[in-house]
mmCIF file as Biopython writes it, N, C-alpha, C and O atoms, coordinates in Angstrom:
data_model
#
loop_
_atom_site.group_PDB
_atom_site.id
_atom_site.type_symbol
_atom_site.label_atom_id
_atom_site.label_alt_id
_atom_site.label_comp_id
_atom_site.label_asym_id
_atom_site.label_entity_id
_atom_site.label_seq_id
_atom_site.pdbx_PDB_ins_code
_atom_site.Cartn_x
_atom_site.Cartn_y
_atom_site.Cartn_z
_atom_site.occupancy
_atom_site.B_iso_or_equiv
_atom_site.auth_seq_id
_atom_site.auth_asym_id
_atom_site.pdbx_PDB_model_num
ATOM 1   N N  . UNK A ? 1  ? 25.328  -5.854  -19.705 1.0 0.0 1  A 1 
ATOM 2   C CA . UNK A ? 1  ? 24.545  -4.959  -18.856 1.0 0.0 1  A 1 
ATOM 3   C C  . UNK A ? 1  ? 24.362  -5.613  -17.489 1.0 0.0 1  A 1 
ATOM 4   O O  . UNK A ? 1  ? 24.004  -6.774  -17.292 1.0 0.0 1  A 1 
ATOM 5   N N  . UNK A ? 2  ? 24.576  -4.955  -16.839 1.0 0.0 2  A 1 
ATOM 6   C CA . UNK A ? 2  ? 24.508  -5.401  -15.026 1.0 0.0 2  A 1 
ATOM 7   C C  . UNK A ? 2  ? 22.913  -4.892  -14.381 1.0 0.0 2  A 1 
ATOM 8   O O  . UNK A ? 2  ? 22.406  -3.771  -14.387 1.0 0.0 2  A 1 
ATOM 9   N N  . UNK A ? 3  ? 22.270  -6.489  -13.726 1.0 0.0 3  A 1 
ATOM 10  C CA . UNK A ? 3  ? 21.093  -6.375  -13.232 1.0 0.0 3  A 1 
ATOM 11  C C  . UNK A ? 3  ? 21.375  -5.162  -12.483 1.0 0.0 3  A 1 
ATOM 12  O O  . UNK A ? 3  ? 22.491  -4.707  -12.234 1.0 0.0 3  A 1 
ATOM 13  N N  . UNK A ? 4  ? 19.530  -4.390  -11.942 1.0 0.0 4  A 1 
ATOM 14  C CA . UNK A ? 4  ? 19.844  -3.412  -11.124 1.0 0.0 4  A 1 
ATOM 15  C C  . UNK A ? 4  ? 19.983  -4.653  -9.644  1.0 0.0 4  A 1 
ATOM 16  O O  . UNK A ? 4  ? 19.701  -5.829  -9.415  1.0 0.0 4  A 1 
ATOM 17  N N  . UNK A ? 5  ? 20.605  -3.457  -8.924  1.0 0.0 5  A 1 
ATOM 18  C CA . UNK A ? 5  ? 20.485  -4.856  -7.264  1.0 0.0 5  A 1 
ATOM 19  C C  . UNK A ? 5  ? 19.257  -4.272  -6.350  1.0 0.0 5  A 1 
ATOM 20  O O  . UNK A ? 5  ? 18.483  -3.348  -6.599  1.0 0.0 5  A 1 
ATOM 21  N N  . UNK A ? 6  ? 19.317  -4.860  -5.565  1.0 0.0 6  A 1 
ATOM 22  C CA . UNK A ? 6  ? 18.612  -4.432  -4.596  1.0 0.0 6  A 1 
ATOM 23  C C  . UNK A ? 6  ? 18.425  -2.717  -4.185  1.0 0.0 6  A 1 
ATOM 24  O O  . UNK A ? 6  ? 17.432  -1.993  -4.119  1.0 0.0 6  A 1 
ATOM 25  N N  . UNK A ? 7  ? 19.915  -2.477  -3.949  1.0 0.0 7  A 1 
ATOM 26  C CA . UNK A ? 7  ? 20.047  -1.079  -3.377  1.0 0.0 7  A 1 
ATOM 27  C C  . UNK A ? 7  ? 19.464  0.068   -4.558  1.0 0.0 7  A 1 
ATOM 28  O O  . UNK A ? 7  ? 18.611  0.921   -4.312  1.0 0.0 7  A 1 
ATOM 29  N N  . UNK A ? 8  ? 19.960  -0.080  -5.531  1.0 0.0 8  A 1 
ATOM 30  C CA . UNK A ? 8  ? 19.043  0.143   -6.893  1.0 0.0 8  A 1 
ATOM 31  C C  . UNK A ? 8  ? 17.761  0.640   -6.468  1.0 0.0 8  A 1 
ATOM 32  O O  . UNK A ? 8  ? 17.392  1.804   -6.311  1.0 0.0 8  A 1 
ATOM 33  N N  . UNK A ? 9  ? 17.273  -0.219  -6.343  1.0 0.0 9  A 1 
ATOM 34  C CA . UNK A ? 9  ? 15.446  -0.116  -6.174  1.0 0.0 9  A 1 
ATOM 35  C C  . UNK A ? 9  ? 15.408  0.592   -4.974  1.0 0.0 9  A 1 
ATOM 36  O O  . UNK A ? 9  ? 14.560  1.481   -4.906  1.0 0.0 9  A 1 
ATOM 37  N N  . UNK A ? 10 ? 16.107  0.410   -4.046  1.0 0.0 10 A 1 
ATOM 38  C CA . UNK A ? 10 ? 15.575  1.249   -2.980  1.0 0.0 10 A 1 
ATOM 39  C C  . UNK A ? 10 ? 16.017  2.735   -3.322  1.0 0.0 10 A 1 
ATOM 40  O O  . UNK A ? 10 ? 15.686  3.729   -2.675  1.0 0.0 10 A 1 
ATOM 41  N N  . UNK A ? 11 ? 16.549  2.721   -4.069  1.0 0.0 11 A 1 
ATOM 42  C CA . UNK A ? 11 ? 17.326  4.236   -4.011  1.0 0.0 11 A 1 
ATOM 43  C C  . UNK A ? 11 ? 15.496  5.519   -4.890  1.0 0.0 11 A 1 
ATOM 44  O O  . UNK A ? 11 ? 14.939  6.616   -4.852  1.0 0.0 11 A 1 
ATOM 45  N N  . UNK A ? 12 ? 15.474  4.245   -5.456  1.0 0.0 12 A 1 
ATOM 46  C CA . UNK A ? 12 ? 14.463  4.748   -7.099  1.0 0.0 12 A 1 
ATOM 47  C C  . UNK A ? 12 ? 12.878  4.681   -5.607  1.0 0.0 12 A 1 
ATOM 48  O O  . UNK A ? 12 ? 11.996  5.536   -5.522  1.0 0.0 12 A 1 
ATOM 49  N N  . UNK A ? 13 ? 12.976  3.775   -4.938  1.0 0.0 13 A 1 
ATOM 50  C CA . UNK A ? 13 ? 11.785  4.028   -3.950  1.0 0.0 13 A 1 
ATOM 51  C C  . UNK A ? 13 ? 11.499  5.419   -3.524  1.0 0.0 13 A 1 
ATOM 52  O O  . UNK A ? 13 ? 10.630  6.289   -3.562  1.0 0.0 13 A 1 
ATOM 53  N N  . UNK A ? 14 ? 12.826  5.134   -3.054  1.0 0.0 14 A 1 
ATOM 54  C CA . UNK A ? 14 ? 13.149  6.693   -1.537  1.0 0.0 14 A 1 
ATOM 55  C C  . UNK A ? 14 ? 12.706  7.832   -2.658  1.0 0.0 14 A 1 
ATOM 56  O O  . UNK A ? 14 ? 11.936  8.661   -2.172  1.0 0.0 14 A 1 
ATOM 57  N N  . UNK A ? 15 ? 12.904  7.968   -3.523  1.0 0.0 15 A 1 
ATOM 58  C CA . UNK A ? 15 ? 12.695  9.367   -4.511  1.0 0.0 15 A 1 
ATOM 59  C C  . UNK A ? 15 ? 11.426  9.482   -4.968  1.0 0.0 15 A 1 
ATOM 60  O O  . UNK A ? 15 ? 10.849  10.548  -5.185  1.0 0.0 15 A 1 
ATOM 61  N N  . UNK A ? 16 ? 10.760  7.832   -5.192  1.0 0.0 16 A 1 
ATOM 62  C CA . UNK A ? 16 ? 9.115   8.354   -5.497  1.0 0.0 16 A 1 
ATOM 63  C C  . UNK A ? 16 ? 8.618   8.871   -4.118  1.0 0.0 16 A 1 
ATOM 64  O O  . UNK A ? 16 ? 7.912   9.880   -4.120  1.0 0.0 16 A 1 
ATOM 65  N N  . UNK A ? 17 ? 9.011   8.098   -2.617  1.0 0.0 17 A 1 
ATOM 66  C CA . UNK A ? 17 ? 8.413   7.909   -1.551  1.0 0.0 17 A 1 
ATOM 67  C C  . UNK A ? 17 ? 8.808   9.620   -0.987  1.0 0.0 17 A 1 
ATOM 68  O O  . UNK A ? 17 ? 8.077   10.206  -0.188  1.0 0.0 17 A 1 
ATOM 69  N N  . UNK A ? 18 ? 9.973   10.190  -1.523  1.0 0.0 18 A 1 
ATOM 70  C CA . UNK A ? 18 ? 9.677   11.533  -1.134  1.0 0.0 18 A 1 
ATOM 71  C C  . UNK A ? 18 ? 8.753   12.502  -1.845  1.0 0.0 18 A 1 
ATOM 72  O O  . UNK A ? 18 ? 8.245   13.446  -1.241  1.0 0.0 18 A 1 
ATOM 73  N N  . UNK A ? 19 ? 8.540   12.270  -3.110  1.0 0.0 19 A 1 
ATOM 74  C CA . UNK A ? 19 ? 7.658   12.850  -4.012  1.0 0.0 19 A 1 
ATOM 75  C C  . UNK A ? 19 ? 6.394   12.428  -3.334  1.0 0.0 19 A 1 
ATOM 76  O O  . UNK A ? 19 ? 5.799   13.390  -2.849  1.0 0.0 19 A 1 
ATOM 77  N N  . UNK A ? 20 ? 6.019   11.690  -3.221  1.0 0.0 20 A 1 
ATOM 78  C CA . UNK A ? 20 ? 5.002   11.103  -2.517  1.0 0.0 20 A 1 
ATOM 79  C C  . UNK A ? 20 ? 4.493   12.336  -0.963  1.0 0.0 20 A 1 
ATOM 80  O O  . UNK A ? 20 ? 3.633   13.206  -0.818  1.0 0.0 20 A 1 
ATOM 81  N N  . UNK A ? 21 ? 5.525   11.782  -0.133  1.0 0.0 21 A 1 
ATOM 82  C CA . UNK A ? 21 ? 5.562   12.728  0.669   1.0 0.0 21 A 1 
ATOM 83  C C  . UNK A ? 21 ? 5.209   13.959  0.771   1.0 0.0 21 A 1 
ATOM 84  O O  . UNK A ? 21 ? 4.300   14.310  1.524   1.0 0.0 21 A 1 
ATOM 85  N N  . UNK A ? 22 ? 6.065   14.996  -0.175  1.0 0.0 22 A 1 
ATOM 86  C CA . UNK A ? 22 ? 5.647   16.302  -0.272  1.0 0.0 22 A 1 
ATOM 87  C C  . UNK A ? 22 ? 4.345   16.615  -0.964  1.0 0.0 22 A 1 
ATOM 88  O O  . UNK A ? 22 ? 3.709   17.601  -0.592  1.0 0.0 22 A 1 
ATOM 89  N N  . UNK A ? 23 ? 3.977   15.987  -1.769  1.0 0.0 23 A 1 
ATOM 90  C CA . UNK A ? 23 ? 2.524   15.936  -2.507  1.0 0.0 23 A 1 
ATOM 91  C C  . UNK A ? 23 ? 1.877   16.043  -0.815  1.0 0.0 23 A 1 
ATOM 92  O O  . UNK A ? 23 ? 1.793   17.207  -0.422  1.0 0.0 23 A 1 
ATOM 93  N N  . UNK A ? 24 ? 1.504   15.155  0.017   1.0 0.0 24 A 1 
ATOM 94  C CA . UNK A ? 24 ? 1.001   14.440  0.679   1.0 0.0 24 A 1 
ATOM 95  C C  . UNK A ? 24 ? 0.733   16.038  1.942   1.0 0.0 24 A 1 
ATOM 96  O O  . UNK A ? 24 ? -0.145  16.512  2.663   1.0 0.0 24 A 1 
ATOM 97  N N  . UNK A ? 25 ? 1.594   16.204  1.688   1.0 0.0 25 A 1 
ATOM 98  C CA . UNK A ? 25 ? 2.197   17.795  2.404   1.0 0.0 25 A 1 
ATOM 99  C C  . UNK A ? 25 ? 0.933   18.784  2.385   1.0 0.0 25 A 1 
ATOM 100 O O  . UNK A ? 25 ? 0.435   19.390  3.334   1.0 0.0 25 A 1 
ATOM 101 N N  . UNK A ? 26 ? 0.567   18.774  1.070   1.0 0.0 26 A 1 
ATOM 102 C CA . UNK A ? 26 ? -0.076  20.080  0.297   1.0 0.0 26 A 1 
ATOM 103 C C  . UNK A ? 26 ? -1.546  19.516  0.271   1.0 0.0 26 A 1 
ATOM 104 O O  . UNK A ? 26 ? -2.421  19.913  -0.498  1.0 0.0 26 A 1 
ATOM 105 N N  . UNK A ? 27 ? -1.667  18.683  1.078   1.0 0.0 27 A 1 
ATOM 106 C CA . UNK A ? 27 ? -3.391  17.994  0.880   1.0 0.0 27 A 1 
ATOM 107 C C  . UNK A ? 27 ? -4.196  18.929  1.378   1.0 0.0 27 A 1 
ATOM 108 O O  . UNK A ? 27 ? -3.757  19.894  2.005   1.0 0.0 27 A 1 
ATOM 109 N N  . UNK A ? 28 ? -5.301  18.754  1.173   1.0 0.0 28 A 1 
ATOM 110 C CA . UNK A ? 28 ? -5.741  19.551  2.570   1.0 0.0 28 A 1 
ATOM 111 C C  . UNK A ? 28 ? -7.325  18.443  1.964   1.0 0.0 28 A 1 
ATOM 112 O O  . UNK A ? 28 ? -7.998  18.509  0.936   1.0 0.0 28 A 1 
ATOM 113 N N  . UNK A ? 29 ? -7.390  17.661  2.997   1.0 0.0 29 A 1 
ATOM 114 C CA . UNK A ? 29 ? -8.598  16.747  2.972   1.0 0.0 29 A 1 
ATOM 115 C C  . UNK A ? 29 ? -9.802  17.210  3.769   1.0 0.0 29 A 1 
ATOM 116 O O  . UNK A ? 29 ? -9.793  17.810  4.844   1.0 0.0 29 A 1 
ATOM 117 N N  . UNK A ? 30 ? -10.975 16.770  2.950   1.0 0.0 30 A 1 
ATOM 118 C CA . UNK A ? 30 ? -12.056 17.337  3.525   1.0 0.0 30 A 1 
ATOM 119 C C  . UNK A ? 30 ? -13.132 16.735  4.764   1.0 0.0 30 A 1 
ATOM 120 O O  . UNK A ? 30 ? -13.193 15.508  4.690   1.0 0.0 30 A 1 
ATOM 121 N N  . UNK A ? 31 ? -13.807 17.187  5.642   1.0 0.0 31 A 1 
ATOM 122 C CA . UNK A ? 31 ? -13.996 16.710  6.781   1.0 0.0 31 A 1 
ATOM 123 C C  . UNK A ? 31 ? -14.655 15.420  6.214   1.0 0.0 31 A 1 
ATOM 124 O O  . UNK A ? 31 ? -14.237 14.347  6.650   1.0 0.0 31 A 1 
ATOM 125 N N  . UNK A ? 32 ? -15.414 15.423  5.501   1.0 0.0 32 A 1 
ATOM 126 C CA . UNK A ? 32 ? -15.843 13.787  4.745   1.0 0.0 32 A 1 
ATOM 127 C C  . UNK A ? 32 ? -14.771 12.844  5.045   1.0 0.0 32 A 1 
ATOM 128 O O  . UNK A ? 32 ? -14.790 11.858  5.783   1.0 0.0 32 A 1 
ATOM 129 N N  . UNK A ? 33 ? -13.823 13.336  4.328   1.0 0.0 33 A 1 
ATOM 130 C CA . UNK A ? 33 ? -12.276 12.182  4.034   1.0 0.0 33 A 1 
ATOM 131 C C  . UNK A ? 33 ? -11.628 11.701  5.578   1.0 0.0 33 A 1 
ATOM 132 O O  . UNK A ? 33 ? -11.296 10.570  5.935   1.0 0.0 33 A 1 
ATOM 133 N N  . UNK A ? 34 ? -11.577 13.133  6.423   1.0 0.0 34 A 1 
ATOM 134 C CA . UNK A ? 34 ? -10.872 12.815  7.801   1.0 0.0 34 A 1 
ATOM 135 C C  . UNK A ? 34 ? -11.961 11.842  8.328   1.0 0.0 34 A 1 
ATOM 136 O O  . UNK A ? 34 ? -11.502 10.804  8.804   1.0 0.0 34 A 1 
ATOM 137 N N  . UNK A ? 35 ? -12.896 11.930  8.335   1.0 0.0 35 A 1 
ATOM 138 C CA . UNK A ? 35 ? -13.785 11.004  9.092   1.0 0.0 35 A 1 
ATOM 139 C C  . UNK A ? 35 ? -13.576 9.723   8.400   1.0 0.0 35 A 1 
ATOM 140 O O  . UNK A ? 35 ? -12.842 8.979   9.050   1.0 0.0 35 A 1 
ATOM 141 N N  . UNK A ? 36 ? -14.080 9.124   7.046   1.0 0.0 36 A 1 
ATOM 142 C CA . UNK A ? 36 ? -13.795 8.187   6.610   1.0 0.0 36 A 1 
ATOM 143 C C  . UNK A ? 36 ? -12.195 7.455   6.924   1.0 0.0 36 A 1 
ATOM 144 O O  . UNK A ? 36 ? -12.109 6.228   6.885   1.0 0.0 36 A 1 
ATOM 145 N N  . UNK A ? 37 ? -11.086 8.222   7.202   1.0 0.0 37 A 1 
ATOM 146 C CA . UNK A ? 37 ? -10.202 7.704   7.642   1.0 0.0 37 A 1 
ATOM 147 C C  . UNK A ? 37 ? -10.087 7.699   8.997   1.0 0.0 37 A 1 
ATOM 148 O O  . UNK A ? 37 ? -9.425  6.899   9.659   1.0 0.0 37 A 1 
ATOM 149 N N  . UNK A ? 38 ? -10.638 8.460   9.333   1.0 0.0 38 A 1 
ATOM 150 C CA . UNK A ? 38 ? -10.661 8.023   11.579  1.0 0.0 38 A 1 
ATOM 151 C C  . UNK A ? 38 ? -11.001 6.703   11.524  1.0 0.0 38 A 1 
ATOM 152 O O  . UNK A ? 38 ? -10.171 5.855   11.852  1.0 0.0 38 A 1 
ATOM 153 N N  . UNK A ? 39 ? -12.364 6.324   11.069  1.0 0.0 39 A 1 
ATOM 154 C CA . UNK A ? 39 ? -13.142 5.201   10.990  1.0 0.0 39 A 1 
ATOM 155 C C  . UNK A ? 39 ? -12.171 3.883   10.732  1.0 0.0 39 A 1 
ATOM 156 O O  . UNK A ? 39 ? -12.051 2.887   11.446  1.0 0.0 39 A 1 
ATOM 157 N N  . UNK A ? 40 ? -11.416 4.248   9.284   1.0 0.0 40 A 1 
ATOM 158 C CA . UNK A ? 40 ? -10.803 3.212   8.837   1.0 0.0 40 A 1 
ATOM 159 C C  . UNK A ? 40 ? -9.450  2.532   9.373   1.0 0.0 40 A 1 
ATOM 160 O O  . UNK A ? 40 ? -8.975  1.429   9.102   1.0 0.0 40 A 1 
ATOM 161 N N  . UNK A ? 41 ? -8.888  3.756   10.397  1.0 0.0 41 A 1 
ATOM 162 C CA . UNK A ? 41 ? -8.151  3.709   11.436  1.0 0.0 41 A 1 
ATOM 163 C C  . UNK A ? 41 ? -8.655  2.794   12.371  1.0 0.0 41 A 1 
ATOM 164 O O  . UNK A ? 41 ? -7.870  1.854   12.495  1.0 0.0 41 A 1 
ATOM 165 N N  . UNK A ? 42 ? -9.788  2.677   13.177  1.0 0.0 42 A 1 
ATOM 166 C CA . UNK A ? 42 ? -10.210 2.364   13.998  1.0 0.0 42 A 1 
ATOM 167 C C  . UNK A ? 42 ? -10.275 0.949   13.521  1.0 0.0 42 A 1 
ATOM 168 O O  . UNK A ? 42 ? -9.507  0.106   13.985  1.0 0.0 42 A 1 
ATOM 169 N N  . UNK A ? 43 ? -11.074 0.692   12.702  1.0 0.0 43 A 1 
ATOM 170 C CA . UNK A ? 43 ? -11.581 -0.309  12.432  1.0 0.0 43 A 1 
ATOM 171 C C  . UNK A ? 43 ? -10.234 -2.053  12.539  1.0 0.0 43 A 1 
ATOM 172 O O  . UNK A ? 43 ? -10.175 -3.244  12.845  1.0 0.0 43 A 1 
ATOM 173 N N  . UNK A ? 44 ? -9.301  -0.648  11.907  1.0 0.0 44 A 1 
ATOM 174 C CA . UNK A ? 44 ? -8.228  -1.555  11.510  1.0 0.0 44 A 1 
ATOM 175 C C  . UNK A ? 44 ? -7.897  -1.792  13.174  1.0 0.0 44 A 1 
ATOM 176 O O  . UNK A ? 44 ? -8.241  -2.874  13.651  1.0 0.0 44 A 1 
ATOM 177 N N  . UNK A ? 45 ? -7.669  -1.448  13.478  1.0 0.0 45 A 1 
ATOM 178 C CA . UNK A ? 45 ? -6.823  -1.193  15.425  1.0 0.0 45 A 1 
ATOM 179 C C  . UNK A ? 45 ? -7.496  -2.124  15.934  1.0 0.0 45 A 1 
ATOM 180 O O  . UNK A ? 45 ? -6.917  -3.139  16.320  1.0 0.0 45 A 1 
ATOM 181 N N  . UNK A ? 46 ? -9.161  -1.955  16.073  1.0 0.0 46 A 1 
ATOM 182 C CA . UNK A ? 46 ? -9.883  -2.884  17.019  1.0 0.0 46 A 1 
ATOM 183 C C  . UNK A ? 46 ? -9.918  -4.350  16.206  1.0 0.0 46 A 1 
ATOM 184 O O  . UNK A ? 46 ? -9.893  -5.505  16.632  1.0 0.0 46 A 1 
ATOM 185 N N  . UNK A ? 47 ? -9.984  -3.817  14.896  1.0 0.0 47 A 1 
ATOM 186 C CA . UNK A ? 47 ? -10.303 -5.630  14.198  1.0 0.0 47 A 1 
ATOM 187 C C  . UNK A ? 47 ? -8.572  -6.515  14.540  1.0 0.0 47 A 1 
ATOM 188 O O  . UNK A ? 47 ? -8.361  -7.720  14.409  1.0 0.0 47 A 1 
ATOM 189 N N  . UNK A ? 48 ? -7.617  -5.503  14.966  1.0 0.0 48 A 1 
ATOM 190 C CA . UNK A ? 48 ? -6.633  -6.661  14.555  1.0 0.0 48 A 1 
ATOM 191 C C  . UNK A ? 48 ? -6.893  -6.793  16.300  1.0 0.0 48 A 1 
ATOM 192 O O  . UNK A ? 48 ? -6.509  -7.940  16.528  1.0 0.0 48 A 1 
ATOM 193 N N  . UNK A ? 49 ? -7.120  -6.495  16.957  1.0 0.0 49 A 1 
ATOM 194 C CA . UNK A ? 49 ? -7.344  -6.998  18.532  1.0 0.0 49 A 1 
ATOM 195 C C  . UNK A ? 49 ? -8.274  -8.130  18.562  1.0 0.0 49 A 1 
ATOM 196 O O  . UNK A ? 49 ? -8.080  -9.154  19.218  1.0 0.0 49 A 1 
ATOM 197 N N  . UNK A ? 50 ? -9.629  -7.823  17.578  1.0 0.0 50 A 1 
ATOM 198 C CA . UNK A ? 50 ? -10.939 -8.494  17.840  1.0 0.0 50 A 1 
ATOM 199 C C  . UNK A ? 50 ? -11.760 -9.010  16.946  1.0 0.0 50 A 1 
ATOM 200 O O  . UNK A ? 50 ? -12.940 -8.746  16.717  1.0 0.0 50 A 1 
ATOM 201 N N  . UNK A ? 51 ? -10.580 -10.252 16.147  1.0 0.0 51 A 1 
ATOM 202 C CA . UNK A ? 51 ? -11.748 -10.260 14.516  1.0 0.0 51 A 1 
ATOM 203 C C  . UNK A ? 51 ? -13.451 -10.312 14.415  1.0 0.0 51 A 1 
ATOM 204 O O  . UNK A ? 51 ? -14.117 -10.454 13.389  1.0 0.0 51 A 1 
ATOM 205 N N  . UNK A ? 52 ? -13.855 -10.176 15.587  1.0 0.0 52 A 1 
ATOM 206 C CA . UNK A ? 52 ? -15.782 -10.295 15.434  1.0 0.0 52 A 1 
ATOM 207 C C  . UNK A ? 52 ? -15.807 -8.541  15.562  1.0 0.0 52 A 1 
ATOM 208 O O  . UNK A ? 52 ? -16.878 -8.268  16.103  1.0 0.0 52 A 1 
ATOM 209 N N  . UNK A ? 53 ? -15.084 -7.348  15.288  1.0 0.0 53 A 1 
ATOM 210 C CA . UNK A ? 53 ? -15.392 -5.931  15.013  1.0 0.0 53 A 1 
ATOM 211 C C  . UNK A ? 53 ? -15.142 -6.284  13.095  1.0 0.0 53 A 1 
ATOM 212 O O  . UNK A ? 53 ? -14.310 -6.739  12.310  1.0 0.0 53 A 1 
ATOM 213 N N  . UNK A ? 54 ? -16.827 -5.560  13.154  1.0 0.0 54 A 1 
ATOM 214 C CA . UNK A ? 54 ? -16.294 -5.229  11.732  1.0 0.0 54 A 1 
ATOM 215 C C  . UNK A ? 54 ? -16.946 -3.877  11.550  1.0 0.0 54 A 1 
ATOM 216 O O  . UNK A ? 54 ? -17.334 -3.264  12.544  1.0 0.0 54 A 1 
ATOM 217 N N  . UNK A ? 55 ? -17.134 -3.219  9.938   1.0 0.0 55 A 1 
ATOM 218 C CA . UNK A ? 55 ? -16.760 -1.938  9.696   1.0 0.0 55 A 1 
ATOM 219 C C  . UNK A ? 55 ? -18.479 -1.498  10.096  1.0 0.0 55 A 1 
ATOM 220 O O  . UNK A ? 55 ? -18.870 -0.364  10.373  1.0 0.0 55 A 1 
ATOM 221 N N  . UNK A ? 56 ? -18.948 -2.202  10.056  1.0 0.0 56 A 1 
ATOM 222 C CA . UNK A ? 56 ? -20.239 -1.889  10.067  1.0 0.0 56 A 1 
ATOM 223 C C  . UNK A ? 56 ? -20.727 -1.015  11.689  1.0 0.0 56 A 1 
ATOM 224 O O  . UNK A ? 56 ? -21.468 -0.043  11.834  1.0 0.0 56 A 1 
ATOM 225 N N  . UNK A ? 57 ? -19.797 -2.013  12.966  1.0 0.0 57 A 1 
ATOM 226 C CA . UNK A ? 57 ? -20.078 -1.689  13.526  1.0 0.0 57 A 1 
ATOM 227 C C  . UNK A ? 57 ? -19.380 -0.177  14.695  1.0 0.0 57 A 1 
ATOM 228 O O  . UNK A ? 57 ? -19.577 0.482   15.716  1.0 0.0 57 A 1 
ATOM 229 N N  . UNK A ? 58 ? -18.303 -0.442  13.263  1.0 0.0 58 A 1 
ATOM 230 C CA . UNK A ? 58 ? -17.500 0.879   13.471  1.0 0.0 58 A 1 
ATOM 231 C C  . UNK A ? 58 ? -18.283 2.081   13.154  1.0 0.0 58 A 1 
ATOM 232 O O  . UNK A ? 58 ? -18.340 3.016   13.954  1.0 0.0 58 A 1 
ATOM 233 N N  . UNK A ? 59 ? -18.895 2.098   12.009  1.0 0.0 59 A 1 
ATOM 234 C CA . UNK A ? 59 ? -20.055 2.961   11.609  1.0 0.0 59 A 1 
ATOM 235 C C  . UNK A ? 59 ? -21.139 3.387   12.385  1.0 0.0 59 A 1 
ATOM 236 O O  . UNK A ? 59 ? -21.506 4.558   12.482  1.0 0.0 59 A 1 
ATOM 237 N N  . UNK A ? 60 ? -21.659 2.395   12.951  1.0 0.0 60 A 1 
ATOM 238 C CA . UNK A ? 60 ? -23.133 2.434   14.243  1.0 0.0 60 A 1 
ATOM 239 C C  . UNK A ? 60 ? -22.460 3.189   15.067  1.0 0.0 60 A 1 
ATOM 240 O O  . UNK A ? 60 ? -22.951 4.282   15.348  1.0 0.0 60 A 1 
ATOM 241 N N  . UNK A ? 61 ? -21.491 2.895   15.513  1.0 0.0 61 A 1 
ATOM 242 C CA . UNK A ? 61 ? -20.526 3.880   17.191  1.0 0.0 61 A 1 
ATOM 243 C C  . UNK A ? 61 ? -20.466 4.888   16.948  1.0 0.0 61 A 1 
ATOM 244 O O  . UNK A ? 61 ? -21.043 5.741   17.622  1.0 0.0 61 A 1 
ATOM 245 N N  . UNK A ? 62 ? -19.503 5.264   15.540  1.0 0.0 62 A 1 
ATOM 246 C CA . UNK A ? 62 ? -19.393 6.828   14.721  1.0 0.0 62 A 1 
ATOM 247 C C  . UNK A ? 62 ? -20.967 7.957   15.043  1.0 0.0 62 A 1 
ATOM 248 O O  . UNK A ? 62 ? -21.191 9.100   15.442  1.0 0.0 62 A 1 
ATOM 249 N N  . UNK A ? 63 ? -21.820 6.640   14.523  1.0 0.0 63 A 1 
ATOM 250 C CA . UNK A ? 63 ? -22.663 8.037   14.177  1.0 0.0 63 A 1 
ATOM 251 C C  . UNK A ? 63 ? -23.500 7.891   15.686  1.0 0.0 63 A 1 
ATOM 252 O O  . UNK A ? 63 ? -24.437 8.688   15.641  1.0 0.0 63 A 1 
ATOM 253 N N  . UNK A ? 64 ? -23.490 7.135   17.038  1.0 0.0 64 A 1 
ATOM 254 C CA . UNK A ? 64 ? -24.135 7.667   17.455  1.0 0.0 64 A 1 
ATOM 255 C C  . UNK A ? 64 ? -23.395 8.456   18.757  1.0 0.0 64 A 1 
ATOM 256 O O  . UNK A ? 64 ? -23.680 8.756   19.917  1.0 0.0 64 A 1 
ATOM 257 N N  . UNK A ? 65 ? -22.285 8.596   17.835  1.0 0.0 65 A 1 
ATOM 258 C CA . UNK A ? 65 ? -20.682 9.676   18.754  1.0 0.0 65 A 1 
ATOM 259 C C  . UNK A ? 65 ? -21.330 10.923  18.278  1.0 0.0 65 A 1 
ATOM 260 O O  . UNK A ? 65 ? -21.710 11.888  18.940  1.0 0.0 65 A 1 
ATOM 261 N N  . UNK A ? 66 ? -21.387 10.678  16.792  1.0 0.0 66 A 1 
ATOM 262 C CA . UNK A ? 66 ? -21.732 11.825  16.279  1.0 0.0 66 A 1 
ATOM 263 C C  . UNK A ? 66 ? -23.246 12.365  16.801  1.0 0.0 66 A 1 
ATOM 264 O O  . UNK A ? 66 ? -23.304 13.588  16.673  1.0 0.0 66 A 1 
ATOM 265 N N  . UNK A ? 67 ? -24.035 11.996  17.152  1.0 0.0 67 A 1 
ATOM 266 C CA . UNK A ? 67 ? -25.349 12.586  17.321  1.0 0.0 67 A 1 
ATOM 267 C C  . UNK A ? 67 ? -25.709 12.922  18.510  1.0 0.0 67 A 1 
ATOM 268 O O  . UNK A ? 67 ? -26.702 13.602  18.771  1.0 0.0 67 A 1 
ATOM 269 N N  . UNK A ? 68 ? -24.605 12.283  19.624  1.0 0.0 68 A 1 
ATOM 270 C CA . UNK A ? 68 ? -24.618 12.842  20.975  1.0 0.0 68 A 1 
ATOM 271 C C  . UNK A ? 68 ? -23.741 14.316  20.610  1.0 0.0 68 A 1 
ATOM 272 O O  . UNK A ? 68 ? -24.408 15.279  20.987  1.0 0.0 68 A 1 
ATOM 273 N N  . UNK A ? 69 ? -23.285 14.458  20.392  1.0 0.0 69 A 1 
ATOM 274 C CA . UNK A ? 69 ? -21.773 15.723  20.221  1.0 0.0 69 A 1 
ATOM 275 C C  . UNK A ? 69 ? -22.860 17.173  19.656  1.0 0.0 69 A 1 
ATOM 276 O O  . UNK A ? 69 ? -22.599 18.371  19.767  1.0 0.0 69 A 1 
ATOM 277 N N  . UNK A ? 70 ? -24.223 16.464  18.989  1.0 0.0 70 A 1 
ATOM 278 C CA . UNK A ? 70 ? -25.014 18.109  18.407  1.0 0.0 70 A 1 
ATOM 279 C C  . UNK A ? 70 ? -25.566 18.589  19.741  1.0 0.0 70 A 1 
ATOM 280 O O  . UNK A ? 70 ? -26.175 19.657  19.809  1.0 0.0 70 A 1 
#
């Protein structure tokens, strides 16, 4: 029996990673979720610029974005 190789695995990737994909398609996430991921976006962006940002203070900014905007 012959190991799988490399190309193997990528082939078996690409087919979950499109399944993946089209799932991914049909989401429909709720404004809770989009926010929790803006945030987690952010957090990530400024922390890799500025390791003294952390999530906490990604949170404080959020909400007082959010409370000017009512």
């Amino acid at each position: 029996m012959v190991p799988p190789t490399r190309l193997d695995y990528i082939g078996i990737m690409t087919d979950a990673l499109k399944k993946l994909i089209e799932a991914a398609k049909t989401a429909n996430p709720t404004e809770e979720h989009r926010e929790e991921q803006r945030r987690s976006f952010v957090y990530g962006n400024t922390h890799f610029e500025n390791a003294l940002i952390t999530r906490e203070m990604v949170d404080l900014e959020a909400e007082k974005l959010a409370k000017e905007e009512k």
